[in-house]
N, CA, C and O atoms as a GROMACS GRO file, in nm:
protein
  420
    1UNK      N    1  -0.631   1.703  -3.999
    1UNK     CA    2  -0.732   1.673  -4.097
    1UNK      C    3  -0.865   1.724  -4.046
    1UNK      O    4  -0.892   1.719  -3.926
    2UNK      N    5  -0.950   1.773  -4.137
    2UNK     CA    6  -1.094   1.865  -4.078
    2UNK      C    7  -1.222   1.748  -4.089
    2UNK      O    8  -1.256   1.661  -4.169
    3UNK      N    9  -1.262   1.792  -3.979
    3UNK     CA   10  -1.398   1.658  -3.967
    3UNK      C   11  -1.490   1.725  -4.099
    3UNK      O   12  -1.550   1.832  -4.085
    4UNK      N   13  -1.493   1.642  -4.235
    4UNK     CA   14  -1.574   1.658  -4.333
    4UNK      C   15  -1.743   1.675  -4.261
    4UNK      O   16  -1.839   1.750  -4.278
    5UNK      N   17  -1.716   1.577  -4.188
    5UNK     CA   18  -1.904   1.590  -4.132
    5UNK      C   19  -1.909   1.657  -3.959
    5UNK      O   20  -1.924   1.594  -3.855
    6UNK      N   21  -1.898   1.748  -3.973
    6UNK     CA   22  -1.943   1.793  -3.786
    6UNK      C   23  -2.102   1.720  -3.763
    6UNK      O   24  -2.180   1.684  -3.852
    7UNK      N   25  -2.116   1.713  -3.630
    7UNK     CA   26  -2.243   1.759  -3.574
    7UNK      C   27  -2.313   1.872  -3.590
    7UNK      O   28  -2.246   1.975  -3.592
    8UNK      N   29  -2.447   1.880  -3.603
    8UNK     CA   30  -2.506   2.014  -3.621
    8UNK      C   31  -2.502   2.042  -3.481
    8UNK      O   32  -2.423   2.135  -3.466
    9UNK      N   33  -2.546   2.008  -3.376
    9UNK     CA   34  -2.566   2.045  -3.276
    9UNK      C   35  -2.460   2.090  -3.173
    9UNK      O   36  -2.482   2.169  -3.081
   10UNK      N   37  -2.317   2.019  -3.204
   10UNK     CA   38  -2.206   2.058  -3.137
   10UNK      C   39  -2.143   1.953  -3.045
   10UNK      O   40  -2.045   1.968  -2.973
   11UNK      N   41  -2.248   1.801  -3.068
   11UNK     CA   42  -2.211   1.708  -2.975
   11UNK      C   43  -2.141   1.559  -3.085
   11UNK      O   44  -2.165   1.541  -3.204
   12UNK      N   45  -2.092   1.510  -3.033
   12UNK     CA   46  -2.061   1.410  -3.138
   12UNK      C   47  -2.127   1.302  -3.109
   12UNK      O   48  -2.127   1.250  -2.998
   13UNK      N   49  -2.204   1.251  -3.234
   13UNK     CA   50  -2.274   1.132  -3.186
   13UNK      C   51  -2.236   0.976  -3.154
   13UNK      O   52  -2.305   0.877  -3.128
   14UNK      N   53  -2.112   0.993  -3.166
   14UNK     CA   54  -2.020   0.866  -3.133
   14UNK      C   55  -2.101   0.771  -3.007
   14UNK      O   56  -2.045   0.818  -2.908
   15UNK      N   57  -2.167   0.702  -2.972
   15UNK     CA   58  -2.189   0.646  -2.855
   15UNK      C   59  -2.093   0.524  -2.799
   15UNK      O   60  -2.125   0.476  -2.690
   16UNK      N   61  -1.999   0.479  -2.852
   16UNK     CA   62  -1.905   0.411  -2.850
   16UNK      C   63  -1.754   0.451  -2.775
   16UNK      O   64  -1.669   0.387  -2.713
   17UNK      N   65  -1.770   0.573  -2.812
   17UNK     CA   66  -1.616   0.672  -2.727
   17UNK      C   67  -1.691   0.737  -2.564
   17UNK      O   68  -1.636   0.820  -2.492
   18UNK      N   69  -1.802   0.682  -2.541
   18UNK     CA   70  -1.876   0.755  -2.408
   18UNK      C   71  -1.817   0.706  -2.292
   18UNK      O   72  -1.878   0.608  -2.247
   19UNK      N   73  -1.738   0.734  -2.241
   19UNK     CA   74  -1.721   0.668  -2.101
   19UNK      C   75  -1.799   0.732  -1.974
   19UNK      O   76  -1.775   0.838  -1.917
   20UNK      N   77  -1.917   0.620  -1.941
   20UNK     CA   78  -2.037   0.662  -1.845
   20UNK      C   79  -1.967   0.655  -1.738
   20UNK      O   80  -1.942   0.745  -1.659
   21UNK      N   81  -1.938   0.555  -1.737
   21UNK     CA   82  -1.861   0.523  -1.567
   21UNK      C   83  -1.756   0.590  -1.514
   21UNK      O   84  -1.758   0.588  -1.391
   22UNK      N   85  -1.651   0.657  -1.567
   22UNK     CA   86  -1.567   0.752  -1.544
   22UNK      C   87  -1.472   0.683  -1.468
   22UNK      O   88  -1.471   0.560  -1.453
   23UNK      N   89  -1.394   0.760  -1.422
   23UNK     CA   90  -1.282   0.729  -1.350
   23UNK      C   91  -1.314   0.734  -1.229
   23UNK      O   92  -1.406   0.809  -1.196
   24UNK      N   93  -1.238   0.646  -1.121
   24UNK     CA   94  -1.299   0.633  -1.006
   24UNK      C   95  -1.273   0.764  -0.940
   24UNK      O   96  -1.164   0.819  -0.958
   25UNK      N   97  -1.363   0.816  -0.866
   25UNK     CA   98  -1.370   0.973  -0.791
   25UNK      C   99  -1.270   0.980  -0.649
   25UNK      O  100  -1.212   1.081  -0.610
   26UNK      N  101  -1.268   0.843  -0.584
   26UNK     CA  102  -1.219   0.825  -0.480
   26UNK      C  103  -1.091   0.711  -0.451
   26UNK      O  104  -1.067   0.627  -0.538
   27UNK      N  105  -1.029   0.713  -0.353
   27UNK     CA  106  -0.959   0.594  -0.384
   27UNK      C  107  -1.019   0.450  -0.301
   27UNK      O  108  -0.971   0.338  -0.316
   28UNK      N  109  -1.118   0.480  -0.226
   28UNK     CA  110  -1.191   0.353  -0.220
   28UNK      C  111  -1.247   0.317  -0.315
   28UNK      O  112  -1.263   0.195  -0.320
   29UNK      N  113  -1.292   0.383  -0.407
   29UNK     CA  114  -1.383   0.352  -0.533
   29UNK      C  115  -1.216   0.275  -0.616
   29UNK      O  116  -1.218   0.166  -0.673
   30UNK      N  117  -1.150   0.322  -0.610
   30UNK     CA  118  -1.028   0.284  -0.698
   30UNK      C  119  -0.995   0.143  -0.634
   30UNK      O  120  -0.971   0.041  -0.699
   31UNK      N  121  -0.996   0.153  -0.521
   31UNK     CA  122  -0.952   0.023  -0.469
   31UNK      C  123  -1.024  -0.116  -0.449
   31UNK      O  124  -0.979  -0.226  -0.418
   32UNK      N  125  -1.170  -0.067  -0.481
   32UNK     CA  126  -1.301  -0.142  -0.496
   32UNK      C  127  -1.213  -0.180  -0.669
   32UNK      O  128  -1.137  -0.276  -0.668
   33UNK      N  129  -1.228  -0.109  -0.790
   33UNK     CA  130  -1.209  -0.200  -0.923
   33UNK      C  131  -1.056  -0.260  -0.890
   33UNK      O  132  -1.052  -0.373  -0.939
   34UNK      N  133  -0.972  -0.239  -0.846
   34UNK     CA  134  -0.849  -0.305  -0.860
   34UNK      C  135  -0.863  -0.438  -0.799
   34UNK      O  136  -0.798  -0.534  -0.841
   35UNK      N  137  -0.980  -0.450  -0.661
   35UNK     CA  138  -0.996  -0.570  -0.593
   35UNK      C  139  -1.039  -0.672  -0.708
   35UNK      O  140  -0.989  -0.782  -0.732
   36UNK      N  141  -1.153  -0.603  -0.777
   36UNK     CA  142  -1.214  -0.650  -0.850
   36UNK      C  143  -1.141  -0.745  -0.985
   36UNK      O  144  -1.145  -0.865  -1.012
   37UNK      N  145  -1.076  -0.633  -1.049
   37UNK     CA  146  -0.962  -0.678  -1.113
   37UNK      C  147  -0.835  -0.775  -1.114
   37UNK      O  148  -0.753  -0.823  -1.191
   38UNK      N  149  -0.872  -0.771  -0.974
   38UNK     CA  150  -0.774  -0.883  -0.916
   38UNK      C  151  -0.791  -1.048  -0.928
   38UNK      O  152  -0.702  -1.132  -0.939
   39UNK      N  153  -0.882  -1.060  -0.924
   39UNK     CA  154  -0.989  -1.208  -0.911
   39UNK      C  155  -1.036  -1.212  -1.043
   39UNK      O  156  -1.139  -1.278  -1.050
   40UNK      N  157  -0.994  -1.161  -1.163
   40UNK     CA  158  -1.037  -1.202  -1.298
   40UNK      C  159  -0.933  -1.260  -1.348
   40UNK      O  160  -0.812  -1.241  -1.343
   41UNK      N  161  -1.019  -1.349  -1.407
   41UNK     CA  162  -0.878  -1.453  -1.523
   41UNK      C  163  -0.791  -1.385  -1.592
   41UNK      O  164  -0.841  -1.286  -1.645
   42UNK      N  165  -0.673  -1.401  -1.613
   42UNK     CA  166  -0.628  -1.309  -1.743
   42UNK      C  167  -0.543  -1.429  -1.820
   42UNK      O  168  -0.483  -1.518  -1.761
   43UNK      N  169  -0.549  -1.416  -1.935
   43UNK     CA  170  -0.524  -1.494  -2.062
   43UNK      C  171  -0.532  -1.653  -2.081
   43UNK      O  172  -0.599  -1.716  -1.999
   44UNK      N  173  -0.495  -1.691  -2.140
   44UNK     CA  174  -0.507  -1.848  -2.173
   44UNK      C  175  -0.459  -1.942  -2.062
   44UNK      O  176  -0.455  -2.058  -2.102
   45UNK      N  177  -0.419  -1.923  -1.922
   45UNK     CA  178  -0.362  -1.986  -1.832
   45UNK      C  179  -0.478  -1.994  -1.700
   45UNK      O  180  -0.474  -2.064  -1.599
   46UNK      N  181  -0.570  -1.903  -1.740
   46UNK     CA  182  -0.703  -1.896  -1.627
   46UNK      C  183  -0.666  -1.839  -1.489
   46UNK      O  184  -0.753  -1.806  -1.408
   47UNK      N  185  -0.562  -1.829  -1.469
   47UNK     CA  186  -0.466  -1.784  -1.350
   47UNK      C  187  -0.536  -1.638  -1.277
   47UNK      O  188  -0.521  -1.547  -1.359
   48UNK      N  189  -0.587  -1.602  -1.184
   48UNK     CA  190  -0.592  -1.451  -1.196
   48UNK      C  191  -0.437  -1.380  -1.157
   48UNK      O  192  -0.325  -1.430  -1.148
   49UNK      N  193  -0.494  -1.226  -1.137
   49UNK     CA  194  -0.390  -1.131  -1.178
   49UNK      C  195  -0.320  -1.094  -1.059
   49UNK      O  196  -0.204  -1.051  -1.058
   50UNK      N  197  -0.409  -1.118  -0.932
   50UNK     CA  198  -0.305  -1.152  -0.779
   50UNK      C  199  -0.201  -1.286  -0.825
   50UNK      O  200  -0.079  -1.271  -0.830
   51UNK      N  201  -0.266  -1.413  -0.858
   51UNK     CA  202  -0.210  -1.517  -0.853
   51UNK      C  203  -0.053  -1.479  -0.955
   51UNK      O  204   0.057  -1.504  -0.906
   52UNK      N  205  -0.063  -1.427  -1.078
   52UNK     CA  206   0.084  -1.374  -1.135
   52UNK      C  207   0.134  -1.280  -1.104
   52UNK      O  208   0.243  -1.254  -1.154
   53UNK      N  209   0.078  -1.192  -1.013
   53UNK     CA  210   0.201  -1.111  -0.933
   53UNK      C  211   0.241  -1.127  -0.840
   53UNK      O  212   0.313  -1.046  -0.782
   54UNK      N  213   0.190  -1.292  -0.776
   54UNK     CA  214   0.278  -1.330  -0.652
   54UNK      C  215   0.377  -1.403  -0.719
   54UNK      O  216   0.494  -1.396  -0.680
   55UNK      N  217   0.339  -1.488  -0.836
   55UNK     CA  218   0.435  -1.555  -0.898
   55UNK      C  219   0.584  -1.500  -0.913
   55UNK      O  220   0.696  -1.546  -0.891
   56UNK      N  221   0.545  -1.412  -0.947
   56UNK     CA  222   0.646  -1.325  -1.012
   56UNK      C  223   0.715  -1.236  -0.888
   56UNK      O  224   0.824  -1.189  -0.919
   57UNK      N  225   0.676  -1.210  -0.770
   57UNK     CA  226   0.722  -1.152  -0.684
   57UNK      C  227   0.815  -1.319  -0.608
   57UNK      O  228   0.934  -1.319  -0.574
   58UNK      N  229   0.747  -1.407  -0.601
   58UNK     CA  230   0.823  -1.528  -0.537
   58UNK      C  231   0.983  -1.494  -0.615
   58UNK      O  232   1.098  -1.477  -0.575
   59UNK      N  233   0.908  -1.498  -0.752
   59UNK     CA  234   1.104  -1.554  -0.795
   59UNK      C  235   1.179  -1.397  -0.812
   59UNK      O  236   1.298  -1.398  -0.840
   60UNK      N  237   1.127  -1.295  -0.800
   60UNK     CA  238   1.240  -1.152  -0.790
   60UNK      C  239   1.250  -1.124  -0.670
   60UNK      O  240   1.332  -1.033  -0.659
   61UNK      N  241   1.198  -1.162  -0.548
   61UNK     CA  242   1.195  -1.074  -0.402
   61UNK      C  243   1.110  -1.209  -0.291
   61UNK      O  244   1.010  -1.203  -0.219
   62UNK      N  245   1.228  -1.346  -0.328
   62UNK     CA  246   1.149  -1.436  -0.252
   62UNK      C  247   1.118  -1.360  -0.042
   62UNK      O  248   1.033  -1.379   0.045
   63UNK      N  249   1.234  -1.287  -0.054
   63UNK     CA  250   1.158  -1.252   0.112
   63UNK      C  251   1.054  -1.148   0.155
   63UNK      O  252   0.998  -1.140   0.264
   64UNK      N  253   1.035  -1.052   0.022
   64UNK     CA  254   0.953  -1.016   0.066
   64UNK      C  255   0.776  -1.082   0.030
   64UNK      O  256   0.667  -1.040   0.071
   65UNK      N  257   0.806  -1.190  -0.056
   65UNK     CA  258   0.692  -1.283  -0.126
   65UNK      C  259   0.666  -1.362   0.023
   65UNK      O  260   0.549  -1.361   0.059
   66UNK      N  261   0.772  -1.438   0.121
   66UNK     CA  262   0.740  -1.478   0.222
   66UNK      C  263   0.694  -1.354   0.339
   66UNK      O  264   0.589  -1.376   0.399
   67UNK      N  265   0.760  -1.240   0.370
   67UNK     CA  266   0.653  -1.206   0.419
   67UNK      C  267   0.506  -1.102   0.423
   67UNK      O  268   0.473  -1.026   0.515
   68UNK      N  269   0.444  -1.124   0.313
   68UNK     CA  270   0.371  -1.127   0.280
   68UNK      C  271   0.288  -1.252   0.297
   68UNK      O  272   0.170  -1.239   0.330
   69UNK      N  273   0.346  -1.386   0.277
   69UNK     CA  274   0.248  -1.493   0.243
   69UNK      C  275   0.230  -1.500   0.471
   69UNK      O  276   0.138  -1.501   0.553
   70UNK      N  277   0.368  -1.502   0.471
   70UNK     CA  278   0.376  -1.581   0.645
   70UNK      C  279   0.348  -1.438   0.776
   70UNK      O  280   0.287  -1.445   0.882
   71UNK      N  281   0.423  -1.314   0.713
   71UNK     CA  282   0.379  -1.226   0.828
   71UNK      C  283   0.551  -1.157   0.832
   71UNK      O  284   0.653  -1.218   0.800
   72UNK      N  285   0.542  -1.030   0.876
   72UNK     CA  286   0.746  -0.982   0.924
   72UNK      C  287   0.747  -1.051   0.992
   72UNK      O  288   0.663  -1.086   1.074
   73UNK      N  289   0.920  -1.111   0.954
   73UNK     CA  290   1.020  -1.159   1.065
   73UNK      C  291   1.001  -1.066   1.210
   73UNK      O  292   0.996  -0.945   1.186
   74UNK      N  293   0.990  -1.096   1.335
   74UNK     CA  294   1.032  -1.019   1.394
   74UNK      C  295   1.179  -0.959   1.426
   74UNK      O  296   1.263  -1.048   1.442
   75UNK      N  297   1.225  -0.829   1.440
   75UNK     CA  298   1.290  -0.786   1.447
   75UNK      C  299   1.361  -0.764   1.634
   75UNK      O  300   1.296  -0.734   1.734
   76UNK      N  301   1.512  -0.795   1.624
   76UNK     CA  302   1.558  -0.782   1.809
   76UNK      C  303   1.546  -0.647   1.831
   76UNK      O  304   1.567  -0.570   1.737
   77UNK      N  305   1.521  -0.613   1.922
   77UNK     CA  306   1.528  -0.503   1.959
   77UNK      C  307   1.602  -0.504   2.096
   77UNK      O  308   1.570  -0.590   2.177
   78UNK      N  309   1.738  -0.377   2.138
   78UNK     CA  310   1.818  -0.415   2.186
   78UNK      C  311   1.805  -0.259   2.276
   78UNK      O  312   1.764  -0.165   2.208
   79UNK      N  313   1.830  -0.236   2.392
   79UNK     CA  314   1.776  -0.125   2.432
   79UNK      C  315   1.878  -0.106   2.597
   79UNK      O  316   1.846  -0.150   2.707
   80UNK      N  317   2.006  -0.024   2.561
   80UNK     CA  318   2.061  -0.020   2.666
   80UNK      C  319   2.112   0.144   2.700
   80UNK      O  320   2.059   0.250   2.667
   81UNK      N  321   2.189   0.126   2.749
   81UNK     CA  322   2.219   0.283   2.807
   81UNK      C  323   2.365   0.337   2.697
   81UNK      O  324   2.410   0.293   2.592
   82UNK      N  325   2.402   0.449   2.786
   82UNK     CA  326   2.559   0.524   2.707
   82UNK      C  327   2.633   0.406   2.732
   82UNK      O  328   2.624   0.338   2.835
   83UNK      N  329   2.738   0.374   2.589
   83UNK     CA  330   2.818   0.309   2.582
   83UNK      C  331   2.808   0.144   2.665
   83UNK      O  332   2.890   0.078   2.728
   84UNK      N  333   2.650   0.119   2.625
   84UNK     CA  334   2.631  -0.012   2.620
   84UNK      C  335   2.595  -0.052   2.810
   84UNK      O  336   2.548  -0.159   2.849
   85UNK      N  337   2.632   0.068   2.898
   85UNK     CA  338   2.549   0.057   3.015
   85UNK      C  339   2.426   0.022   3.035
   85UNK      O  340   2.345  -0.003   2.946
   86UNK      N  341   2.401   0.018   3.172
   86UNK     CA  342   2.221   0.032   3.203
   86UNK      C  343   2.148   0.097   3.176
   86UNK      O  344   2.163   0.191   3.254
   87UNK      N  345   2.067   0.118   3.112
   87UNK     CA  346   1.977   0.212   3.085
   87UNK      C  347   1.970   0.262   3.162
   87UNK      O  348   1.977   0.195   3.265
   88UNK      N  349   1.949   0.437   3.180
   88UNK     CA  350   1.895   0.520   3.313
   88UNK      C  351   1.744   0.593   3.260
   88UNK      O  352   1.714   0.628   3.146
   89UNK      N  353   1.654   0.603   3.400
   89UNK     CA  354   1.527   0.615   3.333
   89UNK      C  355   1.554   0.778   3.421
   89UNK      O  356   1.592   0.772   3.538
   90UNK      N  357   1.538   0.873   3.376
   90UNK     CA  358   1.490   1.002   3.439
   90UNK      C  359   1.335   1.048   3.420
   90UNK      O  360   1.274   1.047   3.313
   91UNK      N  361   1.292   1.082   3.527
   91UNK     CA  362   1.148   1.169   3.518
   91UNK      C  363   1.183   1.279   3.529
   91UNK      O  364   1.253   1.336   3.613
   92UNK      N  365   1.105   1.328   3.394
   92UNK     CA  366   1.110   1.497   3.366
   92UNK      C  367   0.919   1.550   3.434
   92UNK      O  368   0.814   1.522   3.376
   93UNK      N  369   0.929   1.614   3.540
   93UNK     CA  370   0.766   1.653   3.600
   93UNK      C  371   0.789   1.819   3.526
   93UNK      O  372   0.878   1.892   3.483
   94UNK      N  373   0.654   1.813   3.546
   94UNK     CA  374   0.580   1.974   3.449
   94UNK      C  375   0.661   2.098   3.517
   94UNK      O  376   0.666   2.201   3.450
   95UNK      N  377   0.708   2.097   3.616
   95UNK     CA  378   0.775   2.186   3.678
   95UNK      C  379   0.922   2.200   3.622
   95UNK      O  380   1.001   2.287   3.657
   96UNK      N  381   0.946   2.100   3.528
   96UNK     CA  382   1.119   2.126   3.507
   96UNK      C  383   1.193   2.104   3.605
   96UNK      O  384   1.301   2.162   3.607
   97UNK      N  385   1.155   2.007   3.725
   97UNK     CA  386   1.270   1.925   3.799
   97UNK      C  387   1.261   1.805   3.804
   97UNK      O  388   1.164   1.734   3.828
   98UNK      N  389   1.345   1.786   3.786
   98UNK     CA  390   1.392   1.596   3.766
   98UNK      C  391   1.396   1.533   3.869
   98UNK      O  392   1.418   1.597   3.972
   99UNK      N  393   1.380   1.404   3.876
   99UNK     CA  394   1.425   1.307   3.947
   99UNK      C  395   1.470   1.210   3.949
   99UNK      O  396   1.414   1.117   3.891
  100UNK      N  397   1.586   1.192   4.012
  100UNK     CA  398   1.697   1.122   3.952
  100UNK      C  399   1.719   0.974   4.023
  100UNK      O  400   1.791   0.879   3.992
  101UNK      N  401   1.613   0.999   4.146
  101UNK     CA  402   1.622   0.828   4.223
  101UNK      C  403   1.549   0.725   4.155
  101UNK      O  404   1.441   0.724   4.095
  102UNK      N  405   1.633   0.641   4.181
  102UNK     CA  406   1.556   0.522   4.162
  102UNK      C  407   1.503   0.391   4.209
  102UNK      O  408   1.556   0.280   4.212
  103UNK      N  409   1.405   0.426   4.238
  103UNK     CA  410   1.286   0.326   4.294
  103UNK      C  411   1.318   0.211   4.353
  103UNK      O  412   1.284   0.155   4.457
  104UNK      N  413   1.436   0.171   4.210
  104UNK     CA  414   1.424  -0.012   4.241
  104UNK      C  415   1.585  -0.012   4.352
  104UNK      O  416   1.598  -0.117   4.414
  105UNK      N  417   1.645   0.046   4.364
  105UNK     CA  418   1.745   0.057   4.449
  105UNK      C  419   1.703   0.134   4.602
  105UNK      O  420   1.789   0.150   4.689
   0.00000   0.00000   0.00000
C-alpha cells in the first residue's frame, strides 16, 4: 500500500517509532539492562523476574537450582598411575633427558 502522505523532506515525522536509546553497543551495556530488568516487578504477583526464573528452575533442574543457590558439589578426584598403580612422576629438563630417580626412595 503507497504512503498517500510522504514527508516533504524525506524524514518521517513519527516521533513515537524513534528509538533514542538504541540497542545496547556492548555487552556490558547489555548486561547493565538485563541486571536492571531483573529487579523489576513483573505482573500482578509483584514477584521480580530473577525471583520466577529461580522458581521455575527449582521445579525443572532442582540440582542445578541448588547449586546455584549453595555452590558445586565438590567433585573426587582420583589420580593414580597405569592400571591403577603408583603414580610415576618423570622430569622432562630442556635438554631432552629425563630423570627417572626418585627422591623420596
Amino acid at each position: 500500500m503507497a504512503n498517500h502522505n510522504p514527508p516533504k523532506n524525506g524524514f518521517d515525522k513519527r516521533p513515537g517509532a524513534i528509538n533514542r536509546k538504541g540497542r545496547p553497543k556492548s555487552f556490558d551495556q547489555l548486561r547493565a539492562l538485563a541486571q536492571k530488568l531483573s529487579h523489576e516487578p513483573m505482573g500482578e504477583t509483584g514477584r521480580t523476574a530473577v525471583e520466577m526464573i529461580l522458581r521455575k528452575l527449582a521445579m525443572e533442574n532442582p540440582e542445578r537450582f541448588l547449586e546455584i543457590a549453595y555452590g558445586k558439589v565438590p567433585q573426587p578426584v582420583e589420580m593414580t598411575g597405569k592400571d591403577g598403580g603408583a603414580l610415576e612422576i618423570v622430569v622432562k629438563y630442556a635438554d631432552g633427558k629425563r630423570n627417572d630417580t626418585d627422591p623420596a626412595q
